[in-house]
C-alpha positions as CSV (number, residue, x, y, z in Angstrom):
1,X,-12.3,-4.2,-1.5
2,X,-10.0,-4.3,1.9
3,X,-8.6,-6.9,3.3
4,X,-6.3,-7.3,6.2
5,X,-3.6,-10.7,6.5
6,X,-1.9,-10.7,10.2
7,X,-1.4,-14.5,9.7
8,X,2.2,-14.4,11.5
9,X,3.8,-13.2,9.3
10,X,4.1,-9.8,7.9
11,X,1.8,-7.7,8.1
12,X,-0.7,-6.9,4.8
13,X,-2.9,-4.6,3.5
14,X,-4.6,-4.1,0.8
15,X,-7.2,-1.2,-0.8
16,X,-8.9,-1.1,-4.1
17,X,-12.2,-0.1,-5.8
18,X,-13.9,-0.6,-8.6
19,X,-13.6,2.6,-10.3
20,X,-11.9,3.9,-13.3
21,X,-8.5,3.9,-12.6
22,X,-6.3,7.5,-12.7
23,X,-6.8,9.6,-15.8
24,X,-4.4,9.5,-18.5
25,X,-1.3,11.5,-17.7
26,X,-1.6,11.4,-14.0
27,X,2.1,12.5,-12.4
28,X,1.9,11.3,-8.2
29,X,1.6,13.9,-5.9
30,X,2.9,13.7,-2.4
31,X,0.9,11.3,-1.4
32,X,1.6,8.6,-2.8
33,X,5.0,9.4,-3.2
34,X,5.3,9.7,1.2
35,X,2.9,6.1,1.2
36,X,5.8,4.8,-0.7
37,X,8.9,6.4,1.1
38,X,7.3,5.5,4.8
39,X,6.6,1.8,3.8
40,X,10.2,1.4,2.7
41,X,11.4,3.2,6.1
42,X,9.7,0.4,7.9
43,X,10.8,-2.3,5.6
44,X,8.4,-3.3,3.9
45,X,6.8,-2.0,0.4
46,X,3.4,-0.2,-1.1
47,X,2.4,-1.5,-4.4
48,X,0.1,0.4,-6.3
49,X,-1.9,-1.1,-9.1
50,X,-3.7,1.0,-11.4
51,X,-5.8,-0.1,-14.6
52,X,-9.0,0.6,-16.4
53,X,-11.0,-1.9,-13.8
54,X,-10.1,0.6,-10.5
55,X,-7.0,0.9,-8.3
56,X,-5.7,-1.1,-5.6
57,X,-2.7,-0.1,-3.2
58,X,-1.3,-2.8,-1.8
59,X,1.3,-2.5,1.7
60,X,3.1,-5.3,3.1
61,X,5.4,-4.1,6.7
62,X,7.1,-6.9,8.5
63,X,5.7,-7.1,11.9
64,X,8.8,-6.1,13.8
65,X,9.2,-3.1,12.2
66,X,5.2,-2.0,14.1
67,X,6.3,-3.7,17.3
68,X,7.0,-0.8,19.7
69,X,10.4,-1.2,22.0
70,X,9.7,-1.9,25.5
């Protein structure tokens, strides 16, 4: 699943499958961890959602935060 909502507001994205979810125990690495830090940089937040049914990340950045300065 992926969807993308640029209805004028912010903007939002989300990822998920289907799969498993993350093993029992699972610590973050970097990754996630950097997904996190950079989507609060810009204002905005990643949500990660993580359960037996799969895993869906879920990032919301407010559209002047992408617009580039002119």
């Amino acid at each position: 699943m992926k969807s993308l909502a640029p209805a004028g507001g912010p903007i939002r994205i989300a990822i998920g499958d289907d799969g498993t979810g993350l093993p029992e125990g699972y610590r973050r690495g970097r990754g996630l961890t950097s997904m996190e830090t950079r989507a609060r940089n810009l204002g905005g937040a990643l949500t990660i959602d993580i359960g037996p049914e799969g895993t869906r990340l879920s990032l919301e950045v407010p559209v002047s935060a992408t617009a580039s300065a002119d």
